[in-house]
C-alpha positions, 0 to 999 in steps of 0.5 A: 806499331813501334812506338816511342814514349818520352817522358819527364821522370822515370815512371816506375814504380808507379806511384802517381797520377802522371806516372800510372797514367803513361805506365798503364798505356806502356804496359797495353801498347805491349799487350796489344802488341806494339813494340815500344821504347821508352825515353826517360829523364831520372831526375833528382827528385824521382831516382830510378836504377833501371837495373832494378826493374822487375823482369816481367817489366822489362819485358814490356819495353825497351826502358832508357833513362838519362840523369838529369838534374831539375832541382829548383835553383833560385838563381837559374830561376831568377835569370829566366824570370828576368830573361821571360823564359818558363822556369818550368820548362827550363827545367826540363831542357838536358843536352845529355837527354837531347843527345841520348834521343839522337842516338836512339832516332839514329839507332831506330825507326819508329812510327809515333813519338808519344810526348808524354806532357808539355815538358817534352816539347822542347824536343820537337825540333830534334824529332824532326831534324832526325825522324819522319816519326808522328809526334804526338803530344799526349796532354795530360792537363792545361799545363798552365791552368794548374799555375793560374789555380795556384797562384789564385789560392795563394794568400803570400803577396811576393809569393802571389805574384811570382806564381802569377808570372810563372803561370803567364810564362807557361801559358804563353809557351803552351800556346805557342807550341800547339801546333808544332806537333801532328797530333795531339790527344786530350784526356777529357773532352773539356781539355779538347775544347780549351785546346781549340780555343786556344788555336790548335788546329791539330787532329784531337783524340780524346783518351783518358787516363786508363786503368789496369783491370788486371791489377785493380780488384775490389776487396771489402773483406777488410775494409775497415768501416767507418774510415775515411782516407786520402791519397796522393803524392805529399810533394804535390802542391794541390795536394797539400793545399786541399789537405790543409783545407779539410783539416782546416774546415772540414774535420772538425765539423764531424766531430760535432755532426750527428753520427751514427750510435757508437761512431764519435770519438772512433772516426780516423782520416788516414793519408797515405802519399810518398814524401810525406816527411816534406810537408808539415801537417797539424797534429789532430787526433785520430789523422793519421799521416801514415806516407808512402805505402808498399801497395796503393790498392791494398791500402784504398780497398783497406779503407772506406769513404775516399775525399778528394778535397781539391782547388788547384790542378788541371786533367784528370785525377787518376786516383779518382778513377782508380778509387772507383775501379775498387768500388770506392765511395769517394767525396771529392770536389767540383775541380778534383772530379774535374774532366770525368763523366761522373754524376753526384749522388749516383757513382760520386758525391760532390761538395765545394763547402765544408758543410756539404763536404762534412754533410756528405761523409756523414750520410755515408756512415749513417747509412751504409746502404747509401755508401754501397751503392755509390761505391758499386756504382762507380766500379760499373762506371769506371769498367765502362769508360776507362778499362786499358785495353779499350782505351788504348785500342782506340788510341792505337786506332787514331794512330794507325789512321793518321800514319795511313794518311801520310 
C-alpha cells in the first residue's frame, strides 16, 4: 500500500504526544511493508533539517518538508477575528506547502492520504483536484473541545472571551468539514461517538495511538524510589495549566501528610519537557525543572510515581500510555486518562481534587507493594491494547477494505 502522510510539523525527533503518535505509525506502516511518504510543514516553532535524519530513518519514508512560518501575529489574528475565520487553521494554510503536494500527487500515485490532524483539512480540495487517492483524516482529538477546555479554565476576562471565540471558530470549522473526506479514524471510542453526534457520516475506524514495543522496555534498575515525575511539552498550554494546579494544591499537601519513616523533607518532583525556559514556574524546594531531556524513556524508567494533572485537552494522552508500556505507576486525572480503557486502582490511579490526588502519591510511597502492582498491571495492559504492530495492522485492514470496495 503506498501511503502518504500529511502533517502540520515535522515529527522527529519525536518529543510529543502528537508527533510520537504519527512517527510510531510512520515507522510500522514500513515494517509491514508499505511504502510510505511523508509531507511535513517545518515550522517555526518546530525546525527540523532534514538533512539531519539518522540513516535507519531515512529508510523508513520518503521524508519531505516545506518552510512554513505559523508564528502567532496579533494583526493576522485580528483580521480573522474580524472576518470569523479559525486563526487556528489560518495558520496552517501555505501556498508553498499547497504547491509542493501538487508536485508530489503529479510525481506519485498513492492509495491513502493520511491527514494527520484537523490543520490538514485545507488541503482536501487540492487532493481531489490532482489524486483518486482515500483520504483519510486521522483525528487525533476534538480539536476544538481543547479550546472550550481552555477557555473555561481561563481566569483573565478579555482573555476569556477571546479563547471563547477562538474556540466557536474551530468548532464550527471542524463540523463543516466532517464530511469532506472518505474516511475517518478516531483515537477512542468516545471521540467516534462525539464525531457521529456531530454529523459525520464517514466509515469510522477506532485506532488509538500506538507505541513502540521495540523501544520502550521497563528498567527499574535505577529507579529512584520514592520520586515523583511529569513529562510533557512546557510550550503546551494544558500542560502548564496542570503544572500550576499541583504546585499550587497538590505539593504542598504532602508535605504535611504522613509518609513513610525517613521520607519527609527527601521527597522530589522532577518535570522534564522541551521549551522549559518558556514558562515561569515558582521556585519550590526539591522541584526540579530539569527541561528537555536527551532520552524520554531513560529519564521515565529513572523515576518512580508519574502525575499526569490535567483539566484542558482532548484525544488520548500518549505519554500515558507510554508510561504504562515502562511499567509506571501513574496518578493522573479524570480528563488526562481521558479516551484509555484503564481502571482505577487496577492499572492507574485516578484523582480530580487535591486531597485524593495527594492521598493517592502517598499511598504509593507507603506501600510500595501497592505502587508494584499498579505499575506491573498497567504494562500487561498497555501490551494488550496498544502494541504498533497490532494496531496498525488493523488499520491497514480498514484501508485495504475501503480501497477494495472502490
Amino acid at each position: 500500500m503506498k501511503i502518504l502522510q500529511l502533517c502540520n510539523k515535522f515529527v522527529y525527533p519525536p518529543k510529543d504526544g502528537g508527533a510520537i503518535g504519527i512517527f510510531n505509525y510512520t515507522k510500522a506502516f514500513s515494517s509491514l511493508g508499505c511504502e510510505v511518504t511523508m509531507l511535513a510543514m517545518n515550522t517555526s516553532k518546530h525546525p527540523y533539517d532534514v538533512k539531519d535524519l539518522p540513516e535507519e530513518i531515512k529508510k523508513l519514508a520518503d521524508f519531505i518538508t516545506v518552510d512554513v512560518d505559523n508564528a502567532v501575529k496579533p494583526f493576522a489574528a485580528l483580521a480573522n477575528l474580524l472576518q470569523n475565520r479559525s486563526y487556528n487553521i489560518a495558520r496552517f494554510i501555505s501556498s508553498a506547502y499547497n504547491d509542493k503536494l501538487i508536485e508530489l500527487l503529479h510525481n506519485k500515485k498513492f492509495d491513502i492520504i493520511q491527514l494527520e490532524g484537523l490543520y490538514l483539512s485545507p488541503y482536501v480540495e487540492t487532493i481531489r483536484a490532482f489524486s483518486d487517492a482515500k483520504i483519510v483524516m486521522r483525528s487525533h482529538n476534538i480539536e476544538h473541545e481543547i479550546w472550550e477546555r481552555i477557555a473555561g479554565n481561563e481566569k483573565n476576562i478579555l482573555r476569556k472571551w477571546y479563547l471563547k471565540i477562538l474556540a466557536k471558530q474551530l468548532c464550527n470549522y471542524e463540523i463543516s468539514r466532517l464530511n469532506k473526506y472518505d474516511l475517518m479514524t478516531s483515537v477512542t471510542e468516545r471521540d467516534a461517538q462525539m464525531l457521529k453526534s456531530f454529523g459525520c457520516e464517514l466509515p469510522i475506524h477506532i485506532c488509538p495511538a500506538p507505541y513502540d514495543e521495540t523501544v520502550l522496555k521497563p528498567d527499574k534498575t535505577k529507579m529512584e524510589f520514592p520520586s515523583l515525575f511529569f513529562i510533557g511539552a512546557l510550550d503546551w498550554m494544558p500542560n502548564v495549566e496542570g503544572l500550576e494546579w499541583f504546585l499550587k494544591n497538590v505539593w504542598q499537601k504532602l508535605a504535611i501528610l504522613p509518609l513513610a519513616k525517613g521520607v519527609h523533607g527527601d521527597l522530589k518532583f522532577y518535570i522534564a519537557g522541551r521549551n522549559a525556559d518558556k514558562i515561569k514556574l515558582p521556585i519550590i524546594k526539591n522541584v526540579e525543572v530539569i527541561g528537555e531531556v536527551e532520552n524520554a524513556y531513560d529519564f521515565m524508567n529513572s523515576q518512580g510515581i508519574m502525575i499526569v494533572p490535567l483539566f484542558s485537552g482532548s484525544g488520548i494522552r500518549v505519554k500515558i500510555i507510554e508510561g504504562m508500556a515502562l511499567g509506571k505507576t501513574i496518578v493522573s486525572t479524570t480528563l488526562g486518562a481521558e479516551g484509555i480503557p484503564c481502571k482505577d486502582g487496577q492499572n492507574i490511579l485516578i484523582a480530580d481534587t487535591p486531597e485524593t490526588f495527594a492521598e493517592k502519591i502517598v499511598k504509593c510511597i507507603n506501600e510500595k507493594i501497592f505502587f508494584t502492582i499498579i505499575g506491573d498491571n498497567a504494562l500487561q495492559f498497555a501490551r494488550r491494547q496498544f502494541s504498533s504492530r497490532e494496531v496498525t495492522t488493523k488499520l491497514l485492514e480498514f484501508y485495504q477494505q475501503h480501497l477494495a470496495i472502490s
